[in-house]
N, C-alpha and C positions, 0 to 999 in steps of 0.2 A: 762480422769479424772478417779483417782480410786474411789470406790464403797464407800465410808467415808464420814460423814455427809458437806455438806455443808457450808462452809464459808457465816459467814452474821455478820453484825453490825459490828463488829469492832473486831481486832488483837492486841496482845500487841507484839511487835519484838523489841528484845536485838540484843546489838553491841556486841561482847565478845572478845578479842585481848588473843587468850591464852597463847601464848610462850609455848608449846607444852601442846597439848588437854589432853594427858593421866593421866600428873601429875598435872591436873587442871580439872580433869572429877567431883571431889567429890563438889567443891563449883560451878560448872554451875549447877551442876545436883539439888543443893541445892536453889540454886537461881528459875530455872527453875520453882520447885516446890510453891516455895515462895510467888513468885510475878505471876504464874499464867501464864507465857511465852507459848507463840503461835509458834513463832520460833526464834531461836537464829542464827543469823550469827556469823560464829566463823573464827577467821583471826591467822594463824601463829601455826597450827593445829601440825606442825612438823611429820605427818603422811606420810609412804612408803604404797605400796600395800598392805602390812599385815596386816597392823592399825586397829583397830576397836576399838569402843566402844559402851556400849548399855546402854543409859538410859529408864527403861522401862514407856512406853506411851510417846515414840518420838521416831521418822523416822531420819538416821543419811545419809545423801548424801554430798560425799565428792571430793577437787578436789585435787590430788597433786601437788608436784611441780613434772615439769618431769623430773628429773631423778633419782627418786626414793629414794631418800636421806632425810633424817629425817630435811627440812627447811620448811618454807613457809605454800602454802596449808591453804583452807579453808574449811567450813564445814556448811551445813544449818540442824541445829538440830529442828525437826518439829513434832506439835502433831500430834500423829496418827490417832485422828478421825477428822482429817481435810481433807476436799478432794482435792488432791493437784498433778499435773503430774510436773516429774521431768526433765530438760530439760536437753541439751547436756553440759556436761561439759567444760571447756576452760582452758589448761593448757599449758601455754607457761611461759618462764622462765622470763617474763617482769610482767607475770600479771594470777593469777591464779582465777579458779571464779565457781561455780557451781551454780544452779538457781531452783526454782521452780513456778509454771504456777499456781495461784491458782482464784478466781471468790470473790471478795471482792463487798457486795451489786450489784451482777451480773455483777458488772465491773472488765474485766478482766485485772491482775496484775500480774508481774514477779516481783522476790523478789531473790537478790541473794548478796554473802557475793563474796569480791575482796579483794586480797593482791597484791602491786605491791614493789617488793623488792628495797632498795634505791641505789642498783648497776646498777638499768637500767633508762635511759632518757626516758621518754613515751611521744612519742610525741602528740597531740590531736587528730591526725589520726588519732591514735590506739585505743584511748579511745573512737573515734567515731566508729570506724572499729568493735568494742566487744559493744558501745551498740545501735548501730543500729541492733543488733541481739534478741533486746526484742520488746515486744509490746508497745504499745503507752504509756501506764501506767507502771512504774518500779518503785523499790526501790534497793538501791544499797549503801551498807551499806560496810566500811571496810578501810582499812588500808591505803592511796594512798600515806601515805609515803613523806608529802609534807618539810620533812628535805632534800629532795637530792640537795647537792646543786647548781644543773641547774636551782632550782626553786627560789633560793636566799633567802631560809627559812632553819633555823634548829632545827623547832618543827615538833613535830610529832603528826601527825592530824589523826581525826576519823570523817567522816562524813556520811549521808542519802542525797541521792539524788533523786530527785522526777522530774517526767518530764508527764506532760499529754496533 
């Protein structure tokens, strides 16, 4: 854990679907401030390696899609005086996803934002395969794309998923 005050009582965390973060940085940042946002998952980031952005008083951890192409890609924007360790990122071109490890009333929590593009079939292996990689407590916020149509749906869904 880094050296920043401890998480207790309670977090507010946003869904954010940006269709690229950069020319969508002025109203998250605004929102952020607003409403008082702890951490924002952000889905559809459209960020390559170069990408950056900095809102100040939030920590930006990002995952691309891999191949470095301006799609996909997500992003957990977090306050900085939250004490929080950043875990391994996951970038495959089915399912893109970055996380962080944080102590919510000393119960430990992974908190990570997922895009899954509607060109791939994901089978439930895979979705168990990516989160049997967190702890027992998670939240998993993001895009799963449930229009593709292997699912026999053509809305497009946002959901939090909680498992303890």
């Amino acid at each position: 854990m880094t050296n920043k005050s401890p998480t207790s009582k309670s977090i507010i965390v946003i869904l954010f679907n940006a269709n690229g973060l950069k020319n969508r940085i002025n109203e998250l940042q605004a929102v952020l401030y607003e409403k008082r946002i702890d951490i924002a998952l952000v889905t559809e980031t459209h960020f390559t390696k170069y990408s950056n952005v900095f809102i100040p008083g939030y920590t930006l951890l990002k995952s691309n899609y891999p191949d470095n192409k301006t799609h996909g890609g997500v992003a957990v924007i977090i306050k900085s005086t939250l004490s929080f360790a950043p875990l391994q990122n996951f970038s495959q071109e089915y399912l893109q996803s970055c996380a962080v490890y944080i102590k919510l009333n000393n119960i430990p929590i992974t908190i990570a934002p997922v895009y899954c593009p509607t060109r791939h079939n994901i089978s439930s292996t895979l979705f168990l395969d990516y989160f049997s990689s967190f702890t027992s407590n998670f939240i998993v916020g993001g895009d799963i794309n449930a229009k593709h149509q292997a699912w026999g749906c053509r809305t497009h869904v946002a959901m939090f998923y909680t498992i303890s």
